[in-house]
N, C-alpha and C positions, 0 to 999 in steps of 0.2 A: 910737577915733574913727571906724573905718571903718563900724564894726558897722552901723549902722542902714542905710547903702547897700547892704551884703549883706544886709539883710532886705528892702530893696525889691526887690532882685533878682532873690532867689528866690523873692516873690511872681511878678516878671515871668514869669520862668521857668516856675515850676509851674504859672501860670494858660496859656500857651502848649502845655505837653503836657497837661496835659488838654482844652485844646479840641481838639487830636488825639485824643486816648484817648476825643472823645465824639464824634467824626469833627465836627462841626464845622470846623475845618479839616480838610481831604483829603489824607490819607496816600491813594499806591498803590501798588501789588506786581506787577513782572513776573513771568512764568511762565517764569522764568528766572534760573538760579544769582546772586546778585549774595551778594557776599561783603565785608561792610565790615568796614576796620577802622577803633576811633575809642579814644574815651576821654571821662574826663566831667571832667577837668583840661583848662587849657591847657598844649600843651605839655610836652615834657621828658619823656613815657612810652616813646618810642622808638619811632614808628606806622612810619617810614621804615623801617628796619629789617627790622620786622614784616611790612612790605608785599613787603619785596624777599624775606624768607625765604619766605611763604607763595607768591610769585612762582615761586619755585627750584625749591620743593617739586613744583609743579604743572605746569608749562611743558611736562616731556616727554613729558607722556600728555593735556594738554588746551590746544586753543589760546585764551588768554588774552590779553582786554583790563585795563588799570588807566585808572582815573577819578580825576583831580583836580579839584580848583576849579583850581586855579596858584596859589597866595596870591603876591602883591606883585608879579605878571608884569605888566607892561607894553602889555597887550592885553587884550580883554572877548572875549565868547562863543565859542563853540565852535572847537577846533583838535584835530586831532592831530600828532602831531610824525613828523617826516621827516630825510632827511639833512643838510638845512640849520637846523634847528628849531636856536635858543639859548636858554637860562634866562631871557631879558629876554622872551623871543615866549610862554613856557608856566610859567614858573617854576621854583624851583632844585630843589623834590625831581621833580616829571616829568619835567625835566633830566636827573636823575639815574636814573632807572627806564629813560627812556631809551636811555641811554649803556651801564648795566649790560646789559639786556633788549634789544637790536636786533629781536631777533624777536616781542617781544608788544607789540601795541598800545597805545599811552599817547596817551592824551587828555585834556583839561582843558575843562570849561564850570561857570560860574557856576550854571546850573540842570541840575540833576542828571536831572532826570523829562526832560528834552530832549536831552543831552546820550547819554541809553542809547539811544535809538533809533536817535540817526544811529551811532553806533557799529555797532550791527547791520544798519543800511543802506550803511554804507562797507563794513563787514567780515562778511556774513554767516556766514562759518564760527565765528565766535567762541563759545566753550560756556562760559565765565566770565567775568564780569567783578568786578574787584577794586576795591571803592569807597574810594579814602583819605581817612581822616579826613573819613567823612559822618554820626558815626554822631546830630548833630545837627540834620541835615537831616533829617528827618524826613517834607517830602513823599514820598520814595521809601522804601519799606518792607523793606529787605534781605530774603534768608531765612536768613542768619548772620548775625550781630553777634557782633563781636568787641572785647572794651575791653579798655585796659591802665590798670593802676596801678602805679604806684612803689613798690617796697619802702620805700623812706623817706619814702614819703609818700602813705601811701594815700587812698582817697579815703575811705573809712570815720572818718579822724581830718581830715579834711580841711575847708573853711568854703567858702562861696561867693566869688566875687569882688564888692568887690576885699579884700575882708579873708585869705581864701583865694586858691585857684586854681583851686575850682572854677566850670564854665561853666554845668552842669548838673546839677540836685539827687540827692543819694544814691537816691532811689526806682527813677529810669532804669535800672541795673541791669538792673531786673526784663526788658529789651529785650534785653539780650543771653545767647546762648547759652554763648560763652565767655568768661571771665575768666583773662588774662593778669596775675599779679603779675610785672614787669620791673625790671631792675639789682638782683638780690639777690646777695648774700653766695655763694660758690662751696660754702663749706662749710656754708649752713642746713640745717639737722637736721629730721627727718622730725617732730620734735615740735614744731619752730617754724610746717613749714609747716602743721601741724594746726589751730596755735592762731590761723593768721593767716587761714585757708579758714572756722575758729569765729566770727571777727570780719566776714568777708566775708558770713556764713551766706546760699551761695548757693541757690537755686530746687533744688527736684527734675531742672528740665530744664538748669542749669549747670551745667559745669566746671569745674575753677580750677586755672591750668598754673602753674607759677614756673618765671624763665629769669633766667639773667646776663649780663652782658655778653661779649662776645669781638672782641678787637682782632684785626687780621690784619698782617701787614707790610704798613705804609708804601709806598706807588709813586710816584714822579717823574708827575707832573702830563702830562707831554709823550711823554715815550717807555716810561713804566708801568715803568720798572724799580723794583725792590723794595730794601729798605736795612733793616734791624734795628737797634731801638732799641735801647741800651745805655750801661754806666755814664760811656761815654766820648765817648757825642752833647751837646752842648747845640743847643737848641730854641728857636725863636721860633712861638708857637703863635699863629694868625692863625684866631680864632675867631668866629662869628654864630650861635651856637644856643639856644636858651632855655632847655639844663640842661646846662654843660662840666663840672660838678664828677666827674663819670666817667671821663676824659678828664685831667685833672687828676692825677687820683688815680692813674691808668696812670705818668704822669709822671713824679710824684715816688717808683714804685716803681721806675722805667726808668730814666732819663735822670741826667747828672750836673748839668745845670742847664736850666731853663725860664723864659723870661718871655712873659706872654700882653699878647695885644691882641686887647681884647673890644670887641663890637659888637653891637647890638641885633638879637634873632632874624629872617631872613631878610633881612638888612642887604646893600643893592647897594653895592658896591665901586666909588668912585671914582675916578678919578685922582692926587687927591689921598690916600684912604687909599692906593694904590699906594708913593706919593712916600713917607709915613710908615712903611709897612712895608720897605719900602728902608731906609732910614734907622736902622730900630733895628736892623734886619739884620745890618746893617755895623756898627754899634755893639758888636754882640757879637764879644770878644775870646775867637775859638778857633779852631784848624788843621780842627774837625769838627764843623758847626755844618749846617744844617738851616732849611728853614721848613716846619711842621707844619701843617695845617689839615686837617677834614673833608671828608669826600666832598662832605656839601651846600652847603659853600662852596666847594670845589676849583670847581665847577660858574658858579660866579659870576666867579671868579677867571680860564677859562678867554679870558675876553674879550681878553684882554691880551697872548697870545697871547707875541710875539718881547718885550713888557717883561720878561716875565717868564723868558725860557729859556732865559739865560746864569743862572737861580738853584736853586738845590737846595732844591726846593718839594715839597713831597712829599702828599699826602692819607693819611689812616688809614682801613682799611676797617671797620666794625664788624658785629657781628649779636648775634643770640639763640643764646643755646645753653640746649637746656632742662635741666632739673632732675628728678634722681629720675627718671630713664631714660623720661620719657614722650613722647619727638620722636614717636616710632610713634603714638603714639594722638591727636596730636594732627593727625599729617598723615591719618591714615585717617578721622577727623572731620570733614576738608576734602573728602576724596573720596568720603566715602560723602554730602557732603550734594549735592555735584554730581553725582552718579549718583543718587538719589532723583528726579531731572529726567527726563522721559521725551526722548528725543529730540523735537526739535520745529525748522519753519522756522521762526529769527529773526525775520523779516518778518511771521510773524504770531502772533508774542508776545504774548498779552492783558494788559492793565492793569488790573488787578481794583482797586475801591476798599476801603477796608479795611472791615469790618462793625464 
């Protein structure tokens, strides 16, 4: 029933990149590293992640800024965040880049093309900057693109929304340099990834990396002390993200029991859910019991501060771990395209329009 609104949509769609692709709308390009990462799904690829690993990667040999919108922050235009900065002022994942990163720059503006200059005018040492989830924005013209797809749900077998989940039609691709397949199998076989790189059939000028997930121990919310999950935790999982079934899955191979409480992706935490998660908290009958949540909620959570710090709360860390030994080539991919930049003053960065 859905079908014919995802054909009007990806009329809307495909008529909007092409009037980029005919510059009709104006796409531009700094002369200056910008490295995005995005996807052509909503959600659930794992960009956060991606953003803090390529963040890791890079930080000790280049000083790096990261760019958000802030999706569901509580304030409009331009900010960077500071030692007073909260996820209600900038939102929960630059909250998060944040609190991880002290040392690199995080910022958030709604227009992107505005948003890179004052960055290089607050901070001009800066020799990268890391776009999150821009890679639909399309006024600003990356010189990497980076998309992720799901192993279980690539974008290849994928529909547009709202029948699918995709935002953006299969053709986009063609935009990016690399392709990420994320949350796969630990054990995919060198003949699977063949067949799935067959179906992606990327460009001559793309790559195509496979990563899995990897949890880390658990930390206490307040004082970051660490805990291991095992047969003998039960779990109150207090989640807001648009794809837990990973998360889930760690769970039921972990833990001796779990009950979740879900909430719609980027979901602010009230009072009231507070009251509620109390509540089922203490409902669970066990001597070693736990409340579980994500980093990108831990961040939202933090508001609450002394409600919360008589509770054994704990965030899960996640990341990328690649596949088929290729982290080397994919970080030297990142560095040789920021050294392809000649050095240059920031401030007088040109904005080329796209031809």
């Amino acid at each position: 029933m859905l079908f014919p609104f995802s054909l009007i949509y990806w009329v809307i769609i495909r008529l909007r990149n092409k009037l980029f692709d005919w510059n009709i709308l104006k796409s531009s390009a700094f002369n200056f590293p910008l490295i995005c990462v995005g996807n052509l799904a909503v959600g659930g690829t794992g960009k956060t992640p991606m953003t803090e690993l390529i963040a890791g990667m890079l930080k000790n040999d280049y000083r790096l800024a990261i760019l958000s919108r802030g999706y569901k922050r509580k304030t409009r235009g331009f900010a960077i965040a500071n030692a007073s900065t909260t996820a209600i002022e900038i939102g929960d994942e630059p909250m998060q880049f944040h609190l991880k990163f002290p040392d690199i720059t995080v910022a958030v503006g709604e227009e992107r093309l505005v948003a890179i200059p004052q960055i290089l005018f607050q901070h001009p040492d800066t020799q990268a900057i890391i776009l999150d989830d821009a890679f639909q924005h399309r006024s600003v013209r990356a010189g990497l693109n980076i998309i992720l797809t799901e192993y279980n749900n690539l974008f290849t077998r994928d529909l547009m929304l709202p029948t699918g989940d995709l935002r953006d039609t299969h053709v986009e691709k063609k935009r990016a340099q690399i392709i990420v397949v994320t949350k796969c199998p630990a054990d995919i076989s060198n003949n699977e990834k063949q067949k799935i790189i067959a179906e992606i059939n990327p460009a001559p000028h793309q790559t195509v990396y496979f990563t899995t997930i990897q949890y880390g121990h658990p930390y206490q919310l307040f004082d970051h002390q660490t805990t291991v999950l095992n047969a003998n935790t039960d779990v109150l999982l207090v989640c807001a993200i648009a794809n837990p079934k990973p998360l889930k899955e760690k769970l039921n191979q972990t833990v001796h029991y779990y009950e979740m409480m879900s909430y719609p992706d980027h979901h602010i935490f009230s009072f009231g859910d507070l009251k509620e998660i109390k509540k089922h908290f203490e409902a669970i009958v066990s001597n070693n019991k736990i409340i579980l949540t994500t980093e990108k909620d831990a961040v939202r959570l933090l508001k609450f501060g002394d409600e919360l710090n008589n509770f054994p709360i704990y965030a899960i860390p996640v990341t990328h771990e690649f596949l088929f030994e290729e982290k080397g080539q994919f970080q030297l991919q990142l560095t040789d395209f920021i050294s392809s930049y000649k050095a240059n003053d920031p401030m007088s960065t040109i904005i080329t329009p796209e031809n």
